[in-house]
C-alpha positions in Angstrom: -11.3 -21.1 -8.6 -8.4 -19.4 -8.1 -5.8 -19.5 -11.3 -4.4 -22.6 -11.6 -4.1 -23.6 -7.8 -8.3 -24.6 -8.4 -8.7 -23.1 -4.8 -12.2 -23.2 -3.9 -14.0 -20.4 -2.2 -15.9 -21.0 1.5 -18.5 -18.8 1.6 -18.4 -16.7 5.3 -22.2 -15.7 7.1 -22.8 -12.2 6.9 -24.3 -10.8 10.2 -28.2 -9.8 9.9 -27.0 -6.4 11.7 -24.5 -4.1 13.2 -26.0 -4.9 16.6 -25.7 -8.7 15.9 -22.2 -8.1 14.3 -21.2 -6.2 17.7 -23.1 -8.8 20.0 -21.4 -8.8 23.1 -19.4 -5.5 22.8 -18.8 -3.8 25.8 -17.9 -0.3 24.6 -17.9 2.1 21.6 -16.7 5.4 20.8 -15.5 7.4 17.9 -12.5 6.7 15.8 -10.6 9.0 13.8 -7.7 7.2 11.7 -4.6 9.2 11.3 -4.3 8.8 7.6 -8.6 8.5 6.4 -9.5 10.7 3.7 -12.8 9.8 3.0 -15.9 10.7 4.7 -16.6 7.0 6.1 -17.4 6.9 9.8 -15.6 4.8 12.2 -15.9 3.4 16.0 -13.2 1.7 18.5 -15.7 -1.0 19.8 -14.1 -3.3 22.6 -15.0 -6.9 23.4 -13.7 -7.6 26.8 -10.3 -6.4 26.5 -9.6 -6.4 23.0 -10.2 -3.3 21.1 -11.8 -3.7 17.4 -12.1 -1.2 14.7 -15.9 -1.0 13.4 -15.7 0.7 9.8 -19.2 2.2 8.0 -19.1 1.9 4.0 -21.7 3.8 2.0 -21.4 5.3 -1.5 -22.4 8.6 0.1 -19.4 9.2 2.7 -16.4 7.7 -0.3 -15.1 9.3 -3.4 -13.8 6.2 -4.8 -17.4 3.9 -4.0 -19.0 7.2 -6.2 -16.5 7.4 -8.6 -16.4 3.1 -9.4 -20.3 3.2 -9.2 -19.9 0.7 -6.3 -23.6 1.4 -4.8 -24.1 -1.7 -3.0 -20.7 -2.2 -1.4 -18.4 -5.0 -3.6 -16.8 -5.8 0.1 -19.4 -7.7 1.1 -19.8 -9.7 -2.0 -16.1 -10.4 -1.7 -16.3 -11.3 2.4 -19.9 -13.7 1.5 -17.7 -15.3 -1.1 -14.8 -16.0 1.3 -12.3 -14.2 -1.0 -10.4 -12.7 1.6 -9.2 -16.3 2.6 -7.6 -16.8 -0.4 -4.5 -13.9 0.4 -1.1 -16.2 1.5 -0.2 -16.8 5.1 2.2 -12.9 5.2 -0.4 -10.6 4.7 -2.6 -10.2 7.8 -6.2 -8.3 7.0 -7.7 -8.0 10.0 -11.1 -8.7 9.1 -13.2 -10.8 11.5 -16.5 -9.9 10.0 -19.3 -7.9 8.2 -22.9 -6.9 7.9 -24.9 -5.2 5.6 -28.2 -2.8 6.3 -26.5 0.5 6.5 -26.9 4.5 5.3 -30.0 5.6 4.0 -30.8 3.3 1.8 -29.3 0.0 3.8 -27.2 -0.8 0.8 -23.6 0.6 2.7 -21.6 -2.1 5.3 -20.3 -2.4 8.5 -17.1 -4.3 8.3 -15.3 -5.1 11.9 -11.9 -5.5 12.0 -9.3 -6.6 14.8 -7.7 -3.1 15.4 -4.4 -3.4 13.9 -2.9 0.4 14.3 -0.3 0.1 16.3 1.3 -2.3 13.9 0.5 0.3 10.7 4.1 2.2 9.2 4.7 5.5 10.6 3.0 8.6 8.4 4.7 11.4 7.2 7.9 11.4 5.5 9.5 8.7 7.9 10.8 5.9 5.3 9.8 2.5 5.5 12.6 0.2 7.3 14.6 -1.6 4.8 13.6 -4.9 5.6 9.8 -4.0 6.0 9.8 -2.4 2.4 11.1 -5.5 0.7 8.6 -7.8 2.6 6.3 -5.4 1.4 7.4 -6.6 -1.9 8.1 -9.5 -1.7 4.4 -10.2 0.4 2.8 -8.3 -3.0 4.4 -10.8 -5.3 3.1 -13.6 -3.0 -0.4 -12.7 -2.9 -0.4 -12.0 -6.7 1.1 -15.7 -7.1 -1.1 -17.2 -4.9 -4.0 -15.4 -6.8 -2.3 -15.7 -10.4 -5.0 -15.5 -13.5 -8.1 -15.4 -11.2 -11.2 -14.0 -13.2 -13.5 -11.9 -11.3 -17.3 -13.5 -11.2 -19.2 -12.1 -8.6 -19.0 -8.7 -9.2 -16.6 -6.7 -8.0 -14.7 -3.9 -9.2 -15.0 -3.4 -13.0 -11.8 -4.0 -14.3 -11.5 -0.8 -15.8 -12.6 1.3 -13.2 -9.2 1.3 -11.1 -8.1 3.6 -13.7 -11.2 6.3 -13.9 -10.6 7.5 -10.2 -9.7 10.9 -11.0 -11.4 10.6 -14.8 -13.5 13.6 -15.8 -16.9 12.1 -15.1 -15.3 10.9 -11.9 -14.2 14.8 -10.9 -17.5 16.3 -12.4 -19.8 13.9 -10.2 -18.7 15.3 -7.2 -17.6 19.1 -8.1 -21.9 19.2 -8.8 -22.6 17.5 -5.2 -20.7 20.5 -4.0 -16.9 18.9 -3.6 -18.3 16.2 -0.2 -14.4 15.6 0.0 -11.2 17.5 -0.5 -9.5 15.3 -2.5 -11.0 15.2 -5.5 -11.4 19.5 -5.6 -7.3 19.2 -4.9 -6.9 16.5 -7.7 -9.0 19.0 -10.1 -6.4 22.0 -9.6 -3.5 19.2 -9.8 -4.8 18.9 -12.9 -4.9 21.9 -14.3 -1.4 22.1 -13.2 -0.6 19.0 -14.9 -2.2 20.4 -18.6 0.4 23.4 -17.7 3.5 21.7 -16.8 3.2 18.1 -18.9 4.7 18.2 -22.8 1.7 18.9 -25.2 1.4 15.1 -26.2 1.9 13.3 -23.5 -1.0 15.8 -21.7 -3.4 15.6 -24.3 -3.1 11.6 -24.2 -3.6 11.5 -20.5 -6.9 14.1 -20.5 -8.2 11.8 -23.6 -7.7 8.2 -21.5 -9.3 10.5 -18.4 -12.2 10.6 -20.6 -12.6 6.9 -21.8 -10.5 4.5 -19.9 -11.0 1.9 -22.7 -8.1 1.6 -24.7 -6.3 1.3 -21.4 -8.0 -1.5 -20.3 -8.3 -3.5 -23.1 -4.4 -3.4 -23.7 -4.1 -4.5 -19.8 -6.6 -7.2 -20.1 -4.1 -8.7 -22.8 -1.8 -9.5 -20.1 -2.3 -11.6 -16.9 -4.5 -10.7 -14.0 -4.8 -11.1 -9.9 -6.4 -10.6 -7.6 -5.8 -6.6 -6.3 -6.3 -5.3 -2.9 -5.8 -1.9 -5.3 -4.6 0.6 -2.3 -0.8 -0.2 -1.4 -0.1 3.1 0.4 1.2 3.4 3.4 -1.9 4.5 5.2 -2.6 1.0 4.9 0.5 -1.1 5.3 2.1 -2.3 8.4 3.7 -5.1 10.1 3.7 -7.4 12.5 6.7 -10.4 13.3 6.6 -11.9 9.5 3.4 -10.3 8.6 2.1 -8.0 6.4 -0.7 -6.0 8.0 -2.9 -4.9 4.8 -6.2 -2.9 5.8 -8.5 -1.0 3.9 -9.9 -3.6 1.3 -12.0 -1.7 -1.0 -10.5 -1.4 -4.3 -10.4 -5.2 -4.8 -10.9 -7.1 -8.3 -9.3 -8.4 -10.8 -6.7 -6.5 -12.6 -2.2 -6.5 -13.4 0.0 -6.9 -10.4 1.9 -4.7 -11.8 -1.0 -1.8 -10.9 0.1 -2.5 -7.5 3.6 -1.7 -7.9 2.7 1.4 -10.2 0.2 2.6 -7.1 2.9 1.5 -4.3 5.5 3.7 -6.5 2.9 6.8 -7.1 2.0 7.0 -3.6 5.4 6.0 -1.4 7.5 8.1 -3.0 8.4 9.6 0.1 8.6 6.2 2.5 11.0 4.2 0.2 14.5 3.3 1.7 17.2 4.8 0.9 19.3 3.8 -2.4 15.8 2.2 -3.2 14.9 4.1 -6.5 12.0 3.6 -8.9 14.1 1.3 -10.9 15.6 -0.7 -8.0 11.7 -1.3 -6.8 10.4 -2.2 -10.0 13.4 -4.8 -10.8 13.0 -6.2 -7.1 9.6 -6.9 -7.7 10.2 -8.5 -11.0 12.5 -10.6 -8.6 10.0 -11.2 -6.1 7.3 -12.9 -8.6 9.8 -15.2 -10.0 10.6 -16.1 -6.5 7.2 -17.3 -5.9 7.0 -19.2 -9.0 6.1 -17.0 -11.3 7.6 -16.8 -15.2 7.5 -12.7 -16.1 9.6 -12.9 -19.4 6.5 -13.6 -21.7 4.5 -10.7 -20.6 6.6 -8.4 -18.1 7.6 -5.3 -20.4 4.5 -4.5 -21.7 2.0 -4.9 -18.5 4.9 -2.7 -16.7 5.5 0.3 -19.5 1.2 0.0 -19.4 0.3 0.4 -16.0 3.1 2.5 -15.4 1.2 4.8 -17.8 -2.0 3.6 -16.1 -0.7 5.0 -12.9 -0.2 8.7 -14.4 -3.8 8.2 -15.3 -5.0 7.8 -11.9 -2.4 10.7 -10.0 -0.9 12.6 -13.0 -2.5 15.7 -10.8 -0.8 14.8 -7.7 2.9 14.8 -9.6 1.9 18.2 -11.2 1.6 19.4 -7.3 5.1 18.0 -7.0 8.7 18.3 -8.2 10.1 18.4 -11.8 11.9 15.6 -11.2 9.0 13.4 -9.9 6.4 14.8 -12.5 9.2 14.2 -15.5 9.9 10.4 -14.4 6.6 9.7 -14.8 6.0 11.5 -17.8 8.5 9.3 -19.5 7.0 6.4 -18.2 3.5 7.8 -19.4 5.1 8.5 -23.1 6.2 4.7 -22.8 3.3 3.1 -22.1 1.5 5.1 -24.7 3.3 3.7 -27.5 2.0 0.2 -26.5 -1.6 1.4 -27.2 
């Protein structure tokens, strides 16, 4: 069930194969997305006409499947149990189907998805269109409404593991497999940088949470949950007529809606509208949940100040790369949140 709209799940079939999931493909070749930093494979497979994007998931080509311990691919637990279905009418994933039986092992997925780049937001430092950022808001607060106090129970991510990403044991697992992946050797020397530049306290709070998540978590589970896509960047966003295009479903699980303003913040920096400031985001996603019937007075203050802080847990090093302004915004907000631990 899905919070209190008691929205029940259909469960989807999940193809015996990659060849029976690309039955009647005509062509395939390579696929190299613009903005992938993972070591997943991908093809452009084409039935008829109509190009498709074929994605490969296994815990040996993605940082974030190593660092969440997700060895047997939570995406296709989530596509059997027909939770994708459950996201509102705006937000468009693209998914048409999966199977299973891949990597080494067998245990990694296939997942096939209507090829949606052309409708994805430009990369670089080209800002988001006025109009498309607040739909990007306002299509967040819907899909945490329609998804409001869902509990996770059929195993996907661990609530608290959104927040060990870049964690020690997270960093140290794949410095010892020789660094398979860039971003996790650049997030080590971010943060060194961050240990350097960050006020004694505020550092030594953020390297003990990178340690053990716990007291973290526990203080977010006080508050409401959703259900989280978990990866609002712009890598991943896009639009199309009213529509949110939202790719890239691997993070998912329970957990605050607020993480997914504090990631969309963290990582967008650069892509939010002019005049649109951290504050102005924040309040007009406050906005946004009330809109879609949501009541944010009981709870609001203290799931924001926490994932706020949750969200220098998880790219602290990536601000220490950055500005003094950027890195000292979220530092206050890290200082806040620390004083509702």
């Amino acid at each position: 069930m899905i919070g209190s709209m008691q929205t029940t799940l259909q469960p989807r079939p999940l193809a015996g194969s990659v060849d029976e999931l690309l039955d009647g493909a005509i062509r395939r070749e390579p696929f190299h997305p613009a903005d992938s930093r993972s070591g997943s494979h991908f093809e452009r497979v084409w039935f008829g006409d109509e190009p498709m994007i074929l994605k490969y998931l296994h815990v040996d080509d993605d940082f974030a499947m190593r660092a969440t311990g997700d060895v047997e691919c939570r995406s296709i637990r989530a596509w059997v149990a027909g939770l994708y279905d459950v996201t509102p009418s705006v937000i468009d994933h693209g998914i048409v189907g999966m199977s299973g039986g891949v990597g080494r092992d067998g245990l990694g997925a296939a997942i096939l998805m209507r090829d949606l780049s052309t409708a994805l937001a430009a990369l670089g430092d080209v800002a988001f269109g006025e109009q498309q950022h607040l739909d990007f808001l306002d299509h967040l607060a819907a899909m945490s409404a329609a998804t409001w106090g869902w509990q996770d129970d059929i195993g996907l991510m661990p609530y608290g593991a959104r927040w060990e990403f870049f964690g020690h044991a997270a960093i140290d697992g794949d410095r010892a497999l020789g660094w398979p992946e860039r971003v996790p050797q650049i997030a080590d020397e971010g943060w060194l940088r961050f240990a350097e530049r960050t006020p004694g306290t505020v550092a030594a709070a953020i390297d003990a949470l990178r340690y053990d998540v716990t007291p973290l978590a526990a203080a977010l589970a006080t508050t409401p949950s959703c259900f989280l896509h978990g990866d609002w960047k712009a890598g991943n966003l896009g639009s199309t007529a009213e529509r949110t295009v939202l790719i890239d479903w691997v993070y998912l699980g329970a957990g605050p809606a607020c993480h997914e303003l504090g990631w969309y913040l963290a990582l967008n920096r650069a892509k939010l509208p002019a005049g649109h400031t951290k504050e102005r985001v924040i309040a007009d996603f406050r906005t946004a949940l009330e809109r879609h019937g949501i009541a944010t007075e009981a709870w609001w203050d203290r799931q924001l100040s926490l994932a706020m802080l949750g969200a220098v847990v998880q790219f602290g090093w990536e601000k220490a790369l950055g500005d003094e302004d950027e890195l000292g915004w979220w530092c206050d907000r890290a200082a806040e949140g620390l004083g509702r631990l």
